[in-house]
N, CA, C and O of each residue as an XYZ file, in Angstrom:
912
protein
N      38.038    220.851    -21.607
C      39.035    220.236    -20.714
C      39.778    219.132    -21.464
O      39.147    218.286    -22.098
N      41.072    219.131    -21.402
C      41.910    218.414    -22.078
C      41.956    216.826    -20.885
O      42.103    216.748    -19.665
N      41.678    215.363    -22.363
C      41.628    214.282    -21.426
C      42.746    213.541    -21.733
O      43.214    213.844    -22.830
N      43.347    212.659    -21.133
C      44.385    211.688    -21.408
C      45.328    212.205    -20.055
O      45.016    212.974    -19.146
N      46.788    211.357    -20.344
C      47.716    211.486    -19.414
C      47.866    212.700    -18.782
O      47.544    213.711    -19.405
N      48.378    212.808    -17.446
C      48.705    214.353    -16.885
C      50.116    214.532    -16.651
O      50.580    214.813    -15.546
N      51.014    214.314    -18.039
C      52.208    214.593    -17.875
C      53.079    215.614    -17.451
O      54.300    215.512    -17.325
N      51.851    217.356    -17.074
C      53.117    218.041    -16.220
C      52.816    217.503    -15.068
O      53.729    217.723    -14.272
N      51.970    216.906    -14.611
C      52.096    216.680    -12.992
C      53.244    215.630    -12.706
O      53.880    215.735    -11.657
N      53.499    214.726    -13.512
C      54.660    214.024    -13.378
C      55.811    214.470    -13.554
O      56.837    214.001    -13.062
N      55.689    215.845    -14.602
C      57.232    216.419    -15.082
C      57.775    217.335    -13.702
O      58.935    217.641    -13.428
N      56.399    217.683    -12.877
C      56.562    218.796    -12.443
C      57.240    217.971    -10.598
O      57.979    218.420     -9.722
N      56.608    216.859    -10.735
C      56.959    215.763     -9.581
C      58.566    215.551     -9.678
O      59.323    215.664     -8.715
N      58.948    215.233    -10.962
C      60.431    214.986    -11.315
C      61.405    216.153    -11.628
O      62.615    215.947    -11.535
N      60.914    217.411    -12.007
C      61.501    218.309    -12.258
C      61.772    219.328    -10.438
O      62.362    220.403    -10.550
N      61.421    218.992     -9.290
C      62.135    219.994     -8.675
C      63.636    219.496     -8.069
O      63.623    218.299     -7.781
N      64.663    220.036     -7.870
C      66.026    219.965     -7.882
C      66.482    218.570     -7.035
O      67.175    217.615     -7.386
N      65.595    218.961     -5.415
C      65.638    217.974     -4.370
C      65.302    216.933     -4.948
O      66.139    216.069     -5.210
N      64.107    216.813     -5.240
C      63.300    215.731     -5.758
C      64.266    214.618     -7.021
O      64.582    213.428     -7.013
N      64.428    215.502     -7.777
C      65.673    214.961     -8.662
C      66.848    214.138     -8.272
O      67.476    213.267     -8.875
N      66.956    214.623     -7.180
C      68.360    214.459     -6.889
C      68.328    213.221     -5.995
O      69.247    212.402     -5.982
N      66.976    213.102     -5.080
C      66.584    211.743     -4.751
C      66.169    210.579     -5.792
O      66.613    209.431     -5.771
N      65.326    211.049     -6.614
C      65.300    210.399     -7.698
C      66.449    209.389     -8.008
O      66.617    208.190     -7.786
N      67.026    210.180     -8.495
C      68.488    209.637     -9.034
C      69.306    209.040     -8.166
O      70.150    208.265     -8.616
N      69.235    209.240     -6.969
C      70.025    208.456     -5.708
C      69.540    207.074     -5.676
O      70.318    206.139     -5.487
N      67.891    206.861     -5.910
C      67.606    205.122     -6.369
C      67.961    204.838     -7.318
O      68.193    203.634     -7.421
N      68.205    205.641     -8.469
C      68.388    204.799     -9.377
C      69.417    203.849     -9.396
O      69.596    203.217    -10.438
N      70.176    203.626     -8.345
C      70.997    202.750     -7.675
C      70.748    201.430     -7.449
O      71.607    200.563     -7.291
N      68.551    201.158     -7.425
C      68.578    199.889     -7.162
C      68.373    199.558     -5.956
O      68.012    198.439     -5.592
N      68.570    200.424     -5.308
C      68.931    200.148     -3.687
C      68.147    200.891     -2.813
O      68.204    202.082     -3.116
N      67.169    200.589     -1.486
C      66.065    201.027     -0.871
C      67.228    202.135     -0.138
O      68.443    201.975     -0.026
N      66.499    203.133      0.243
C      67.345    204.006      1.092
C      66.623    204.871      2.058
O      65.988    205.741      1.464
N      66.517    204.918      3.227
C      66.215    205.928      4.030
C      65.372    207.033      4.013
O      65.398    207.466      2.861
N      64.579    207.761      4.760
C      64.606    209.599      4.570
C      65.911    210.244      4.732
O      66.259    211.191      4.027
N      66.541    209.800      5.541
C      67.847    210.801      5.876
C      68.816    210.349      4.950
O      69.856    210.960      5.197
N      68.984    209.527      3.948
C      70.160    209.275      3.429
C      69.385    210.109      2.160
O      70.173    210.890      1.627
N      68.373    210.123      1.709
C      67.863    211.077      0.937
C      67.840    212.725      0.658
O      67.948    213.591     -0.210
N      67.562    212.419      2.397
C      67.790    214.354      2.546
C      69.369    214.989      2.438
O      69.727    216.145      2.218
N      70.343    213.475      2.740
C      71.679    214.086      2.792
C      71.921    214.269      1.326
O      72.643    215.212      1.000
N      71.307    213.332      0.199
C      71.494    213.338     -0.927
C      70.611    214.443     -1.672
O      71.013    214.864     -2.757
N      69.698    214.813     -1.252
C      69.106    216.038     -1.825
C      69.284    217.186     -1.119
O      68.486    218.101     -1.323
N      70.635    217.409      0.091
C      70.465    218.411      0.348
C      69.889    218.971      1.042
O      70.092    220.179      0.913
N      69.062    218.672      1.947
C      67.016    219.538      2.596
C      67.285    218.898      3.871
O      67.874    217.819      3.944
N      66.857    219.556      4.892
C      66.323    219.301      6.688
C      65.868    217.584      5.864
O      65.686    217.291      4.682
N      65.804    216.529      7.483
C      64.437    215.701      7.076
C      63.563    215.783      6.716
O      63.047    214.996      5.923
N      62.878    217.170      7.353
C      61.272    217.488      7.412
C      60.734    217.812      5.792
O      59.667    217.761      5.181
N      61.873    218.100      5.563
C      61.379    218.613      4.158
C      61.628    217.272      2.761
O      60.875    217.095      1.804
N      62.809    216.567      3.058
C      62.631    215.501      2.519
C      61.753    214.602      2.917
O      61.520    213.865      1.959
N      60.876    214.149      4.265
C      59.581    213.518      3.881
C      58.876    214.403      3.322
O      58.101    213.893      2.512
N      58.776    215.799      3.411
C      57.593    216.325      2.027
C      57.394    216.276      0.921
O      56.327    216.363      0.314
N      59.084    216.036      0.329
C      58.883    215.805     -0.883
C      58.848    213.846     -1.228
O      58.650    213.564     -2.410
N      58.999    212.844     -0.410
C      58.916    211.856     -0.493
C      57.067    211.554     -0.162
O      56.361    210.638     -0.583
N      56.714    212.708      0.729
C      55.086    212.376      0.250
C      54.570    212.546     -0.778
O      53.606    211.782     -0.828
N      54.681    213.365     -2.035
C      54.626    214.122     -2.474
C      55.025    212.811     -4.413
O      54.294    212.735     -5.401
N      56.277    212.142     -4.182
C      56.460    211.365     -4.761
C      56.186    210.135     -4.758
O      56.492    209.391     -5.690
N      55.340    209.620     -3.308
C      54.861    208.586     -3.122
C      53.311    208.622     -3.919
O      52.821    207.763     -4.652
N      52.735    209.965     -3.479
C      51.478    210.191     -3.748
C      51.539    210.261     -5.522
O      50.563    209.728     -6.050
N      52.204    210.643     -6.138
C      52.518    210.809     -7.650
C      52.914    209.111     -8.029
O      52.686    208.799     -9.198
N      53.322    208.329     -7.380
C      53.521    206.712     -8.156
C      54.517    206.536     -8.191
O      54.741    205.332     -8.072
N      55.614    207.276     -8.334
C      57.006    207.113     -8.590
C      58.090    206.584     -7.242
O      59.316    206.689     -7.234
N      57.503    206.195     -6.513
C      58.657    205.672     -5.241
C      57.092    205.102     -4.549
O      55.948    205.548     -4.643
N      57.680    203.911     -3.831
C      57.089    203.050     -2.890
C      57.903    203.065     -1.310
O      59.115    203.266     -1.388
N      57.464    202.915     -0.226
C      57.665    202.546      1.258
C      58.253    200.884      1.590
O      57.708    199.803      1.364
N      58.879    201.038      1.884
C      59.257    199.207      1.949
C      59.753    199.563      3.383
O      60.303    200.595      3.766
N      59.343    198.204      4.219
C      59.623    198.651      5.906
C      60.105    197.281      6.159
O      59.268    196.438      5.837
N      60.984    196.900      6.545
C      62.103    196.367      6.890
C      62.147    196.327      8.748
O      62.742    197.289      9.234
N      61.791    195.694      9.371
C      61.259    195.516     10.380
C      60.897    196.557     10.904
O      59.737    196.959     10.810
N      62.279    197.485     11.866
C      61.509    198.601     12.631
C      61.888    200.052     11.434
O      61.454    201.187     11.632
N      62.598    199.739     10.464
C      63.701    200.984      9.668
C      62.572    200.858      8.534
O      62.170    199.743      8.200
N      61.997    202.208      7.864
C      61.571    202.328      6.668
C      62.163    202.832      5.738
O      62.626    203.973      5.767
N      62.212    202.289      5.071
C      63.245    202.796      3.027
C      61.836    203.079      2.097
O      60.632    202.826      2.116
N      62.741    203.706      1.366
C      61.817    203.894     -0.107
C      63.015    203.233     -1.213
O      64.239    203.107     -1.172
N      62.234    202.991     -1.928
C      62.535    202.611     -3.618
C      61.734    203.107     -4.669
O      60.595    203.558     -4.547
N      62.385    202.999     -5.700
C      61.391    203.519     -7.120
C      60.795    202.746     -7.148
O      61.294    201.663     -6.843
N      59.126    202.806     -7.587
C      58.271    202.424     -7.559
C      58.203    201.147     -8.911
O      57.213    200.434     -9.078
N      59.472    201.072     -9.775
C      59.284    200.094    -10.300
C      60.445    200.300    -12.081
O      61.030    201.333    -12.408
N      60.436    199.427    -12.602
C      61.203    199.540    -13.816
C      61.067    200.789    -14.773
O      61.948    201.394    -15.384
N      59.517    201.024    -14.715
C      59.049    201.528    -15.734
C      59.361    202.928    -15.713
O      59.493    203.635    -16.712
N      59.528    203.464    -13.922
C      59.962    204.962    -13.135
C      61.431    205.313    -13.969
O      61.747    206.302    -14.631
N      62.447    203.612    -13.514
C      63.515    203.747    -13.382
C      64.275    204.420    -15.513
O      65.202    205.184    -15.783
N      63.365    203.697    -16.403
C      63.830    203.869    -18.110
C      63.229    205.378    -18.199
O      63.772    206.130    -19.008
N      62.247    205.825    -17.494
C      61.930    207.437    -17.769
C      63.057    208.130    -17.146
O      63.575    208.941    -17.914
N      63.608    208.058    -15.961
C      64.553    208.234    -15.532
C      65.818    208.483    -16.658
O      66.232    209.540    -17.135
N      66.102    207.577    -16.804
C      66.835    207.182    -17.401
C      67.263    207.935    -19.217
O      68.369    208.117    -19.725
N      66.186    208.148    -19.647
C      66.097    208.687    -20.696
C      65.931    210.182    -20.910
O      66.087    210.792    -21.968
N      65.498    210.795    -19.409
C      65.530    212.131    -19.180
C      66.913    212.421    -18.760
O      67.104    213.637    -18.764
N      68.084    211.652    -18.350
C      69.368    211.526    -17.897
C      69.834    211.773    -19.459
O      70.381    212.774    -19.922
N      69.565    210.917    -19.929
C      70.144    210.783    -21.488
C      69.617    212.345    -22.360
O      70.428    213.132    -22.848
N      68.566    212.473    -22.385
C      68.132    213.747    -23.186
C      68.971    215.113    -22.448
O      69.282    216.091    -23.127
N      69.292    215.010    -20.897
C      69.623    216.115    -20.638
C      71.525    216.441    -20.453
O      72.152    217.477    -20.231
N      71.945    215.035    -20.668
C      73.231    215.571    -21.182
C      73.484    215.538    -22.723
O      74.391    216.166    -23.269
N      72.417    214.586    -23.483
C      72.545    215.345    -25.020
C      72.142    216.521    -25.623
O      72.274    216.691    -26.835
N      71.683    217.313    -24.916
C      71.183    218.789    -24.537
C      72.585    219.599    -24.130
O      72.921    220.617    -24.735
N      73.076    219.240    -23.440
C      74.404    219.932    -22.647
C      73.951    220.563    -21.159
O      74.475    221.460    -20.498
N      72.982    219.888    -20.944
C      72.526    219.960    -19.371
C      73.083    218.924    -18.214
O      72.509    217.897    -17.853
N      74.432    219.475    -17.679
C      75.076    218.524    -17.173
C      75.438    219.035    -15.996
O      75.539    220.261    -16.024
N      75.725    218.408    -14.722
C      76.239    218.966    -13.616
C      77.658    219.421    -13.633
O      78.473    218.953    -14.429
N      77.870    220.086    -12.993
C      79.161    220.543    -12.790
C      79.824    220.656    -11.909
O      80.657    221.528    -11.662
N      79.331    219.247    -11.002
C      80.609    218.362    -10.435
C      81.748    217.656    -11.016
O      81.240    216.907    -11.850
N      82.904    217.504    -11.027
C      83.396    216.444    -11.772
C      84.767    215.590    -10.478
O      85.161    215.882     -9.349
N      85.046    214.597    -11.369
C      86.149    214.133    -10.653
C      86.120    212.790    -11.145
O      85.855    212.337    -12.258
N      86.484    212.204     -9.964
C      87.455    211.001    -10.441
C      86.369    209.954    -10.800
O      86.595    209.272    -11.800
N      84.928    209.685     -9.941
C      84.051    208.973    -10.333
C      83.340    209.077    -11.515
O      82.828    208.141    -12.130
N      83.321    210.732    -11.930
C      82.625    210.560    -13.265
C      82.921    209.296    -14.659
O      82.125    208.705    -15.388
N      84.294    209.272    -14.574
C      84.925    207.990    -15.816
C      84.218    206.880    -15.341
O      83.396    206.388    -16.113
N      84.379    206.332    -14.123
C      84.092    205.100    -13.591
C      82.658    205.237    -13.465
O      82.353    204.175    -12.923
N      81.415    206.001    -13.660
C      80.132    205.823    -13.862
C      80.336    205.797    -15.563
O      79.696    204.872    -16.065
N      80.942    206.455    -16.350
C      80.366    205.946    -17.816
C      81.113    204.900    -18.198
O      81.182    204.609    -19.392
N      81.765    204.202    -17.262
C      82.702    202.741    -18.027
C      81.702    201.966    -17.465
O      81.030    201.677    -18.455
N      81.086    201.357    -16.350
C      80.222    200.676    -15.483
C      79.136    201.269    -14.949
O      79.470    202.451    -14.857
N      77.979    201.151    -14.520
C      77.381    201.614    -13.242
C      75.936    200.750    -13.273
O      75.669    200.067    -14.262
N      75.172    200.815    -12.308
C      74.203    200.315    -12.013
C      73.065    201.356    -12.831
O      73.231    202.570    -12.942
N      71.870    200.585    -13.377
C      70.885    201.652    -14.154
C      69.898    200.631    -13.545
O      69.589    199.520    -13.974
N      69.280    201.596    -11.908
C      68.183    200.593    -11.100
C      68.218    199.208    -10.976
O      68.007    198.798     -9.834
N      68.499    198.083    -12.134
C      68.798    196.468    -11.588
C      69.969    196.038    -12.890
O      70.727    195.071    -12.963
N      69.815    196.830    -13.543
C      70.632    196.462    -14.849
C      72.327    196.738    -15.120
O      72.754    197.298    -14.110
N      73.285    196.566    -15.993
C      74.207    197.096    -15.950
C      74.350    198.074    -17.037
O      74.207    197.606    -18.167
N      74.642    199.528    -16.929
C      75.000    200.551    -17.989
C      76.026    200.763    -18.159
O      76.911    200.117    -17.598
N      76.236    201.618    -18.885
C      78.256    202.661    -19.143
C      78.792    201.850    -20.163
O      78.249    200.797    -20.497
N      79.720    202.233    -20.623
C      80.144    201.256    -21.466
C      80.344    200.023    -21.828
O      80.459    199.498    -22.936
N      80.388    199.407    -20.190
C      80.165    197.737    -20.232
C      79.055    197.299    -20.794
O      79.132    196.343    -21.565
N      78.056    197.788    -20.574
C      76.612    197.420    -20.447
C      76.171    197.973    -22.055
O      75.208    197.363    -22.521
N      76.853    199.204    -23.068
C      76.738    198.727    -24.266
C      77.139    198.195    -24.835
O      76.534    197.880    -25.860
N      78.469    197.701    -24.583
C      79.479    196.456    -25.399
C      78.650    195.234    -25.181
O      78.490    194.527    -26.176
N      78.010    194.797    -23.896
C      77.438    193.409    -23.814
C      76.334    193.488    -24.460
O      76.025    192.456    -25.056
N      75.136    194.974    -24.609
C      74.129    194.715    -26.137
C      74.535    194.644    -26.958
O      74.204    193.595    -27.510
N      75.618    195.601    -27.879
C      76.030    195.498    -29.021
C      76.807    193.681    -29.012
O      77.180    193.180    -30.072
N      76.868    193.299    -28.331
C      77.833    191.739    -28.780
C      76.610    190.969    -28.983
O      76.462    190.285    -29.995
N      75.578    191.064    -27.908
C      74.689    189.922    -27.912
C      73.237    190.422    -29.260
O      72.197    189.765    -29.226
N      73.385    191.560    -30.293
C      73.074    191.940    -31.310
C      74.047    191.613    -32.186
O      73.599    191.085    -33.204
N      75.156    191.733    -32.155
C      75.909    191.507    -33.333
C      76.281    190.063    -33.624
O      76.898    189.758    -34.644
N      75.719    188.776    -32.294
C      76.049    187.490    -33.142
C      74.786    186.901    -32.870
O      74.761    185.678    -32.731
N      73.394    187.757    -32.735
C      72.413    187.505    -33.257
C      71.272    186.960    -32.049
O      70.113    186.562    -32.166
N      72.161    187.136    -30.850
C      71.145    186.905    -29.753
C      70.251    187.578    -29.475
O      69.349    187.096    -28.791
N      70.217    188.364    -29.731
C      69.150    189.633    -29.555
C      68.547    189.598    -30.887
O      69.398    189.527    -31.773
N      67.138    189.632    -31.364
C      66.373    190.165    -32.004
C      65.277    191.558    -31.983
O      64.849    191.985    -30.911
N      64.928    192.141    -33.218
C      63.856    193.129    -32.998
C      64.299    194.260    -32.719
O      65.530    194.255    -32.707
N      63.733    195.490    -32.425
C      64.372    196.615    -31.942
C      63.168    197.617    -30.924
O      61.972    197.514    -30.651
N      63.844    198.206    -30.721
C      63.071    199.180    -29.404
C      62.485    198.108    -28.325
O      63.084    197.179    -27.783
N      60.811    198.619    -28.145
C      60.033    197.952    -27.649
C      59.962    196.328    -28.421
O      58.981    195.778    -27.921
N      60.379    195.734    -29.055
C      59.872    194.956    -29.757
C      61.398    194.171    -29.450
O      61.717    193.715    -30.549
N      62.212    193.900    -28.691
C      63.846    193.761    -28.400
C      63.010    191.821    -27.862
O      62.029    191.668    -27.133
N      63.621    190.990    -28.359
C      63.578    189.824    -27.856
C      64.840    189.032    -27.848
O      65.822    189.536    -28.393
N      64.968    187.502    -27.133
C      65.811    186.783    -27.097
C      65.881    185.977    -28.292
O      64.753    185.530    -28.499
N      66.765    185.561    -29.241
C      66.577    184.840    -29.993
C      66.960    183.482    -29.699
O      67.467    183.401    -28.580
N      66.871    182.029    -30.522
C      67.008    180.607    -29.631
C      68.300    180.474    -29.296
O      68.808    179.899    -28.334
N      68.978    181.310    -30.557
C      70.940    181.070    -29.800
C      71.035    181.908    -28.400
O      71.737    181.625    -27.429
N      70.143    183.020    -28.553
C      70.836    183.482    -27.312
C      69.897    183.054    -26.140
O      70.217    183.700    -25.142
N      69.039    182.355    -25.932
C      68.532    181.893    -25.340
C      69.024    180.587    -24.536
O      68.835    180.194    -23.384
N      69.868    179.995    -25.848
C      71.106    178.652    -25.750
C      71.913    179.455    -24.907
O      72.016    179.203    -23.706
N      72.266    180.035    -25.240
C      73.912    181.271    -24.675
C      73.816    181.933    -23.600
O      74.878    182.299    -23.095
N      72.789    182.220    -23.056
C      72.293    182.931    -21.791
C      72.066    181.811    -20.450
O      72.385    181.962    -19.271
N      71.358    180.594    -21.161
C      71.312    179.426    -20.589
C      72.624    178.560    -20.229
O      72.780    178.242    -19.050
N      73.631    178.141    -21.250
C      74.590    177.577    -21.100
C      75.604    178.063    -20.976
O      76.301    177.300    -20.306
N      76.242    179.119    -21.300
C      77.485    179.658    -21.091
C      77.214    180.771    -19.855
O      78.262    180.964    -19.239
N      76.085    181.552    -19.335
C      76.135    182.256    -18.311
C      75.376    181.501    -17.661
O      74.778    182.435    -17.127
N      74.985    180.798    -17.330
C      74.090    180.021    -16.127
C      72.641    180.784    -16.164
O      72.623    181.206    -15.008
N      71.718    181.122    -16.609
C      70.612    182.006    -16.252
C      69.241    181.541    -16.788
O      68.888    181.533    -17.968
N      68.499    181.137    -15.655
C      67.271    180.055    -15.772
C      66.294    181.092    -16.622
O      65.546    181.907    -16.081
N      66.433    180.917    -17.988
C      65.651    181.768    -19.012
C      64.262    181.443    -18.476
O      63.542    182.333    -18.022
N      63.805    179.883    -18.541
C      62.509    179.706    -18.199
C      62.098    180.132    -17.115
O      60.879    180.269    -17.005
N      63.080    180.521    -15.828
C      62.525    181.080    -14.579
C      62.079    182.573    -15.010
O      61.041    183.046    -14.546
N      62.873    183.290    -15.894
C      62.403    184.185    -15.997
C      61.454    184.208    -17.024
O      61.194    185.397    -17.206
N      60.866    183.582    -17.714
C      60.210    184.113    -18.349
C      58.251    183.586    -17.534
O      57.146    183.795    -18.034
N      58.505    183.107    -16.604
C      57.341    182.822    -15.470
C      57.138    183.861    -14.624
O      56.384    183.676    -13.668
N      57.775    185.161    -14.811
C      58.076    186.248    -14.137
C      57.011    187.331    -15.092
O      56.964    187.290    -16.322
N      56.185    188.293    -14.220
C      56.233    189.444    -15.178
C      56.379    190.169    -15.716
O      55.625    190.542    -16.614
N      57.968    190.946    -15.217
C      58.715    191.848    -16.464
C      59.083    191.042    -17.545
O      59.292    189.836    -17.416
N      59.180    191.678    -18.664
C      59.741    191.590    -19.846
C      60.784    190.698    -20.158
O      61.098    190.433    -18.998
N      61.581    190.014    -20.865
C      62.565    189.429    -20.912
C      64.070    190.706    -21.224
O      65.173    190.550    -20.699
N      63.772    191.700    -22.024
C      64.491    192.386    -22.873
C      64.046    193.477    -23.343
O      63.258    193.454    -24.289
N      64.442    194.593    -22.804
C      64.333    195.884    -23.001
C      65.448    196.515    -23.500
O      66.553    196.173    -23.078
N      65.299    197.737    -24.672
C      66.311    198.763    -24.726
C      66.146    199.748    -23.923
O      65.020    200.232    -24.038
N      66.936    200.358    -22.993
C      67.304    200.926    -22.064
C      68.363    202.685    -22.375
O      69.439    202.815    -21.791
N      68.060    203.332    -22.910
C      68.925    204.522    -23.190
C      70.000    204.752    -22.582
O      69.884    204.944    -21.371
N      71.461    204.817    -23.212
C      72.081    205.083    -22.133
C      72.771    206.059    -22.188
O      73.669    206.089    -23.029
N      72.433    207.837    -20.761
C      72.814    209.219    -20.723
C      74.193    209.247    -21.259
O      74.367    210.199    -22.019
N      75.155    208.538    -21.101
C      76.792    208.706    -21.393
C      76.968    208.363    -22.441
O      78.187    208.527    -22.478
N      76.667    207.929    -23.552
C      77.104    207.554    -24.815
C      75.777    207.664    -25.655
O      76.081    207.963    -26.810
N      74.549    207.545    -25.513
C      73.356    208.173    -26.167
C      72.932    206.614    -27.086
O      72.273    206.525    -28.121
N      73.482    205.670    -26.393
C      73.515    204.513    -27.053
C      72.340    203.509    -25.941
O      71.933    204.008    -24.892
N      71.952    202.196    -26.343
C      71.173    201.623    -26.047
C      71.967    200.395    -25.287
O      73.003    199.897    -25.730
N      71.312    199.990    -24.069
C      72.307    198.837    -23.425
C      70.140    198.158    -22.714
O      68.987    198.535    -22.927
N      70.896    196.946    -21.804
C      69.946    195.679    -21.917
C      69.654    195.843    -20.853
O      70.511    195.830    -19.969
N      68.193    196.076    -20.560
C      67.142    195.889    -19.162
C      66.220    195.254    -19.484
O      66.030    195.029    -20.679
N      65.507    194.851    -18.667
C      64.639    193.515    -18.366
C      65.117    192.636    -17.504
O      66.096    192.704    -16.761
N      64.005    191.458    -17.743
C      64.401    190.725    -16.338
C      66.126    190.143    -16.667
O      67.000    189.941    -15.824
N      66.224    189.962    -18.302
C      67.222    189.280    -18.782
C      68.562    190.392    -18.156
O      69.327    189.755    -17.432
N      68.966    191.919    -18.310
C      69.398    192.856    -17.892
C      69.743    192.416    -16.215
O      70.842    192.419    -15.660
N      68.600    192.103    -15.733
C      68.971    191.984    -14.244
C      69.110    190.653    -13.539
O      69.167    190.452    -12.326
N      69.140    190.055    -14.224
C      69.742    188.315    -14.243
C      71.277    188.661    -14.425
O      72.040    188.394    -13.497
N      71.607    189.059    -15.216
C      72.882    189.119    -15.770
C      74.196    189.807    -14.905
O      75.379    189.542    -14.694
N      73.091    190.981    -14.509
C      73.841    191.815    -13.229
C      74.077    190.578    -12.338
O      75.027    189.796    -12.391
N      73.342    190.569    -11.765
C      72.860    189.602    -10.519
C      74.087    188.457    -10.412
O      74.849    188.244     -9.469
N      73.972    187.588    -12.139
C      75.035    186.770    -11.963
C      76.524    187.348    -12.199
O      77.453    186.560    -12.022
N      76.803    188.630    -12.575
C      78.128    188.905    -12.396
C      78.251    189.306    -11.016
O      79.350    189.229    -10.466
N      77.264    189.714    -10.421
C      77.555    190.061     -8.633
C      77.871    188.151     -7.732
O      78.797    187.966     -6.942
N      77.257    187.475     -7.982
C      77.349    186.518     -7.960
C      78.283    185.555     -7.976
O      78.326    184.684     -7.108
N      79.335    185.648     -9.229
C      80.628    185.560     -9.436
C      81.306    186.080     -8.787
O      81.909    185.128     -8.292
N      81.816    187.147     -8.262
C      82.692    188.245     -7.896
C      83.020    188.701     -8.943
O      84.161    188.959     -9.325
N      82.121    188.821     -9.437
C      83.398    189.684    -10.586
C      82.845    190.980    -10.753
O      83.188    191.843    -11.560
N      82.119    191.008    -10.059
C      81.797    192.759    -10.354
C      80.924    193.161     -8.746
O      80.210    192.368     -8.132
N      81.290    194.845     -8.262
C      80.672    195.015     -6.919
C      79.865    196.558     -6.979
O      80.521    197.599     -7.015
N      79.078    196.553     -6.981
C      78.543    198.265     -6.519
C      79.397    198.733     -5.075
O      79.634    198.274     -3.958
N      79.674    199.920     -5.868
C      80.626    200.843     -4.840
C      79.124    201.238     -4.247
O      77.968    201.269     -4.670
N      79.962    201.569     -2.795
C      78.494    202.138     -1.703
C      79.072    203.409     -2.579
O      80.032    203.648     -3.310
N      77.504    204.311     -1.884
C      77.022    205.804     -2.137
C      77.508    205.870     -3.550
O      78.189    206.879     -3.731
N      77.423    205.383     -4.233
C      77.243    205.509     -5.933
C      76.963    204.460     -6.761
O      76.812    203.309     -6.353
N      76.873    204.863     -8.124
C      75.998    203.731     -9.119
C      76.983    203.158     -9.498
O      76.846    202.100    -10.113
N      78.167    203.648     -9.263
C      79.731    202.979     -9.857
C      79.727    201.469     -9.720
O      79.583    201.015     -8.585
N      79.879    200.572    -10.826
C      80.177    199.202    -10.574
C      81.577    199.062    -10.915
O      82.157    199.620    -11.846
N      82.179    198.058     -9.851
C      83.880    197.772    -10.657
C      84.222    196.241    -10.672
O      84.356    195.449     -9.738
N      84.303    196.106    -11.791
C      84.583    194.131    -12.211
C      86.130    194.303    -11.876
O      86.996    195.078    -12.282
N      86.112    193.308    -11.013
C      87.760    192.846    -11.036
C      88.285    192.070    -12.005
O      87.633    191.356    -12.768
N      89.593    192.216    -11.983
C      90.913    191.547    -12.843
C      89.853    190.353    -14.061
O      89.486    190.248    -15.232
N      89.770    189.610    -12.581
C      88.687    188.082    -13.829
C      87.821    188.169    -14.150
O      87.382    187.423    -15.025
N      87.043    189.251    -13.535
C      85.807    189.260    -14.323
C      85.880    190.157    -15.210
O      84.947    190.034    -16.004
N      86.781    191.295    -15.531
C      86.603    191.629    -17.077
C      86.973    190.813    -17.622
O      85.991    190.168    -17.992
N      88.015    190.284    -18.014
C      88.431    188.769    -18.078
C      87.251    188.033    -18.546
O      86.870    188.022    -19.716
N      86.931    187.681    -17.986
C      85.141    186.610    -18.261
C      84.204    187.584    -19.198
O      83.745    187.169    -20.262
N      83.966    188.876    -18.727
C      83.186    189.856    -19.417
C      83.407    189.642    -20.820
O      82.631    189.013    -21.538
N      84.852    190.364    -21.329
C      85.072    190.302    -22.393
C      85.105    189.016    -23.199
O      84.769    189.089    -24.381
N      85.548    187.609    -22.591
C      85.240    186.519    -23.394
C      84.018    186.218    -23.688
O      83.747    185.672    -24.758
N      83.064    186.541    -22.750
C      81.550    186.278    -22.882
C      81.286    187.567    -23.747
O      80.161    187.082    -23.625
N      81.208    188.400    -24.290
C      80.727    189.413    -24.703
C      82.023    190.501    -25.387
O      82.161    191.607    -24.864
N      82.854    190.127    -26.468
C      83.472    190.465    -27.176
C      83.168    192.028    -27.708
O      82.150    192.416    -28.280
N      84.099    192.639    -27.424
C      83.766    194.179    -28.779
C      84.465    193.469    -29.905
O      85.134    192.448    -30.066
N      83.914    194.672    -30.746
C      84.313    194.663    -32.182
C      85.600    194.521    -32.387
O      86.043    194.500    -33.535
């Protein structure tokens, strides 16, 4: 008998269509319903709580009850970068849906990746905060360095020491499906969101991961976080 992890039971949890397709509807970040699930996967209710038992019982989504209304969410960061990287492997594969339209651009320029920001915004702001040295290390090993620790603190407002009294991570690389490139999760990732929601300068569109910064806040974006 083979011992260690039981990774088809997880592949096999994430791999059916419905299931997927809820999946990916949190990866939004955002608690949601049975029925906004089942509309998003498609299935009766009855059958989307089966498969939400089914993913509760596997680890990957939690119950959060909100006085009399119950939501689910992904069960946590760690759900949301597997996610995430199976997104990425399966359109660098050429496994892609074949919906298209007008939102597709506006998910790979912006979008929400569970608390963080992705799409192209979200690799221009790693690649800047790597290229003038705020970022140290690589992969798993991704830290803040003291300038950007200065820079995160003073020029974006963001209580480094609050977060680092926290137990996620400060700084994660994060895969990202649309460009096959690496952008910033951790608590630092979702501070950052947080304070551009904060500002106005940036809003999650309902029923999608689409984020859109207005006029000043690309404006601010780009002064804070320069491309090449």
């Amino acid at each position: 008998m083979k011992e260690g992890p039981d990774i088809a039971r997880v592949a096999a949890l994430i791999g059916d269509p419905a299931r997927a397709n809820m999946l990916t509807a949190l990866m939004a970040g955002k608690m949601l319903t049975a029925g906004e699930l089942a509309r998003e996967a498609g299935v009766t209710l009855p059958t989307a709580s089966a498969h939400l038992a089914k993913l509760e019982a596997g680890g990957l989504v939690v119950p959060r009850r909100q006085g009399r209304h119950k939501y689910v969410a992904l069960a946590g960061a760690e759900v949301a970068a597997v996610l995430e990287a199976l997104m990425g492997l399966a359109a660098g594969t050429g496994h892609l849906r074949t919906r298209t339209g007008p939102r597709d651009e506006s998910l790979r320029r912006a979008r929400v990746c569970y608390n963080h920001l992705a799409g192209d915004m979200g690799i221009q702001m790693f690649e800047s905060l790597r290229r003038r040295g705020h970022l140290r290390g690589t992969g798993d090993a991704i830290d803040l360095s003291r300038d950007g620790h200065a820079f995160l603190a003073e020029a974006v407002g963001i209580d480094i020491e609050g977060l680092k009294r926290g137990r996620t991570r400060l700084c994660r690389e994060c895969l990202d499906w649309s460009a096959r490139r690496p952008h910033l999760a951790g608590s630092v990732g979702r501070a950052l969101l947080q304070r551009f929601e904060a500002n106005a300068w940036a809003r999650r569109e309902k029923e999608t991961r689409a984020v859109r910064f207005t006029r000043e806040g690309e404006r601010q974006f780009h002064a804070l976080f320069p491309g090449e």
